[in-house]
LUMDO-821208 format. One line per field, with one value per residue (C-alpha): residue number from 1; x, y, z. Coordinates in steps of 0.5 Angstrom, whole numbers. Layout:
N
resi <- [NUM_...]
east <- [X_...]
north <- [Y_...]
up <- [Z_...]
//
This chain:
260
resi <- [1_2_3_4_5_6_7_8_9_10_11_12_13_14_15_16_17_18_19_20_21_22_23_24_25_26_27_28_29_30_31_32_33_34_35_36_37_38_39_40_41_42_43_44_45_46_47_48_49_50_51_52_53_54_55_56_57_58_59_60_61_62_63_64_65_66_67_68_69_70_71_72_73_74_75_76_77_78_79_80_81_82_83_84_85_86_87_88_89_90_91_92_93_94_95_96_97_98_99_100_101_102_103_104_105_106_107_108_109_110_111_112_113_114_115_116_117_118_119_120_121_122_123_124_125_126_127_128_129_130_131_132_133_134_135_136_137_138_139_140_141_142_143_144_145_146_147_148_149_150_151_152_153_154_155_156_157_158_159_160_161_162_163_164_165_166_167_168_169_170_171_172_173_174_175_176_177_178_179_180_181_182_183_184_185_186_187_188_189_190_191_192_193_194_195_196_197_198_199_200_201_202_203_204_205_206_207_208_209_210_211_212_213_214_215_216_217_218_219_220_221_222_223_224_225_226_227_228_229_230_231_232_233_234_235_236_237_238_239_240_241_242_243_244_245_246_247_248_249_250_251_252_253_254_255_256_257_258_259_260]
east <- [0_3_6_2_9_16_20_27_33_41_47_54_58_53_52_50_45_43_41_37_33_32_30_25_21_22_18_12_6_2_7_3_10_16_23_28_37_40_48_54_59_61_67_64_60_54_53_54_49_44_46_44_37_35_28_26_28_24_29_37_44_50_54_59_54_56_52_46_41_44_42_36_34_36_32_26_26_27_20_14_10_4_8_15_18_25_27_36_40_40_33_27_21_17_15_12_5_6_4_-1_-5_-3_-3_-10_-9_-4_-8_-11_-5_1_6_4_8_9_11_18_23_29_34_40_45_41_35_29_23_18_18_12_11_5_-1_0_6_8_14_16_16_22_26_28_25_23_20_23_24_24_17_14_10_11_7_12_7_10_16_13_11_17_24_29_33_39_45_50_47_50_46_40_37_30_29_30_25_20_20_20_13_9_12_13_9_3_3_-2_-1_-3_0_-2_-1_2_9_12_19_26_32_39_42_49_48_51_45_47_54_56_63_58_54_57_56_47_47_51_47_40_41_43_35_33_38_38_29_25_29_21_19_26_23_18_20_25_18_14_18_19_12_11_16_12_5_8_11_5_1_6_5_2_-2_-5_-7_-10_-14_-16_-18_-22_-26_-24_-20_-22_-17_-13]
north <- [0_7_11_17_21_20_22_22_24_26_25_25_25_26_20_23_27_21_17_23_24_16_15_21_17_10_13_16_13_14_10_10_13_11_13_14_15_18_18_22_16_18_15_16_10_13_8_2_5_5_-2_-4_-1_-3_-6_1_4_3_5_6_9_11_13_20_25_32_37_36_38_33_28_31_30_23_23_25_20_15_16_14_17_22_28_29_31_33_31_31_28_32_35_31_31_36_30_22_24_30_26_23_29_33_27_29_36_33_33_38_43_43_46_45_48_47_52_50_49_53_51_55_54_55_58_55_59_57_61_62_63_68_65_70_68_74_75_81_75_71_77_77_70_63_56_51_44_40_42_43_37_38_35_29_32_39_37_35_43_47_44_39_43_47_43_47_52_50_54_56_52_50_57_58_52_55_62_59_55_61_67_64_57_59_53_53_52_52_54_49_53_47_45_40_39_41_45_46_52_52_48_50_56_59_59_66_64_62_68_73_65_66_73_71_66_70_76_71_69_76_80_75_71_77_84_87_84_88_95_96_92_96_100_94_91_99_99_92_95_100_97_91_95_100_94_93_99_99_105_102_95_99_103_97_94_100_100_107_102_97_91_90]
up <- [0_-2_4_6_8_6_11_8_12_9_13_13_18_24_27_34_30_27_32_35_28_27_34_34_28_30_37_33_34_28_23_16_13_10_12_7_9_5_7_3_5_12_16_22_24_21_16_20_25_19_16_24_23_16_19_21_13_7_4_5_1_3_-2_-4_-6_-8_-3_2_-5_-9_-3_-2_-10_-10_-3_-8_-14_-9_-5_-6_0_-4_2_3_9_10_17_16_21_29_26_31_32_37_40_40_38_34_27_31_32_25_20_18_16_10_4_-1_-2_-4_1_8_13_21_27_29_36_36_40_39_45_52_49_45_43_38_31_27_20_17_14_8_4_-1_-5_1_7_2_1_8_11_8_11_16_10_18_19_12_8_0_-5_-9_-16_-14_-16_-24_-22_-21_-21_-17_-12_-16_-14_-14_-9_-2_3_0_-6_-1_-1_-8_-9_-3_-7_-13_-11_-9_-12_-20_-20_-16_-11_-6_1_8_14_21_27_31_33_28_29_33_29_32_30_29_21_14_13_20_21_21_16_11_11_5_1_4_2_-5_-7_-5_-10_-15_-15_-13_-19_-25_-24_-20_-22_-24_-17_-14_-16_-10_-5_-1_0_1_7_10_10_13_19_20_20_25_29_30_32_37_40_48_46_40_44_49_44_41_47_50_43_40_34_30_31_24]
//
């Protein structure tokens, strides 16, 4: 029977990480999903580790790739879920249950997207995401990739990640899919999913690299969508930082304002 779900999992030379990650979905209590490792060749043991839990996989490969996206490619033409999920290794879930309790809400779009934990040293918070997504929000933000279910047919839609990025092809996909291909989407205000910071994306050493990679979509795919948006986001500051103000709260709670 085909799998609802596709989790798919890349590694290469986290073998801590990846015991954290295989546990958390071998523990989930609705298990209508398949789970697929996709491994770079790591010498760390992680292989070996995979090979000891071959049960638990439907599919596995350890093998030299040439980045987290080719991984994640492949990843893709492997599955065979109707929803993919990446979950790479030292991403866990929010908790045992948590598949359980969403499983429904996956269906009838395209792109369905979670709130995600964050840990970052010794402070967690959650970070959620807009209802509303606009070409404005990936100008400065994206979606989390370990919280975000996508259809397998969006990839006959739009394209594979691009290979030759190594940092920011998921947010090339994410903002291609909305702002070029039109994909629906629909954001469930629950917590899917952990992320510890401290990976390629966040690492302060590569952000010249993020910046470098984000302007090359933005200048060379999107230059009409460019002449606006520094007015756009300026004003999306200023309305957000007026809805924050105590004395507008106050007003809107009194009545003397409407609520926007």
């Amino acid at each position: 029977m085909k799998p609802k779900i596709s989790i798919i999992t890349v590694n290469y030379n986290n073998l801590e990480g990846l015991k954290k990650t295989i546990e958390s979905v071998s523990n989930q209590t609705w298990q209508e999903f398949e789970h697929i490792i996709i491994d770079g060749g790591s010498t760390d043991g992680s292989a070996a580790y995979i090979e000891s839990k071959t049960q638990l996989f439907e599919y596995w490969i350890s093998e030299p790739d040439t980045g987290v996206y080719h991984a994640m490619n492949k990843g893709i033409a492997k599955a065979s879920g109707e929803y993919l999920l990446f979950l790479n290794s030292g991403d866990h879930f929010y908790n045992n249950k948590v598949l359980a309790q969403n499983q429904q809400e996956i269906k009838d779009r395209d792109i369905i997207y979670f709130n995600l934990q964050v840990v970052e040293e010794h402070k967690i918070f959650i970070k959620e995401y807009p209802e509303v997504l606009s070409f404005s929000y990936f100008v400065e933000d994206t979606l989390p990739h370990p919280a975000t279910f996508i259809a397998k047919s969006t990839f006959g839609k739009t394209n594979f990640y691009k290979e030759d990025f190594k940092i920011l092809s998921d947010w090339k996909f994410f903002i291609d899919s909305i702002c070029r291909y039109n994909l629906s989407y629909k954001k469930i205000n629950a917590t899917l999913s952990t992320f510890y910071i401290g990976g390629m994306s966040s690492n302060p050493s590569n952000r010249v690299l993020k910046e470098n990679e984000k302007q090359q979509v933005l200048q060379e795919e999107y230059p009409v969508y460019l002449q606006d948006i520094g007015d756009v986001i300026i004003y999306k500051d200023i309305v957000a930082n007026f809805r924050k103000s105590r004395i507008i709260k106050v007003l809107v709670k009194l009545g003397f304002l409407n609520k926007f």
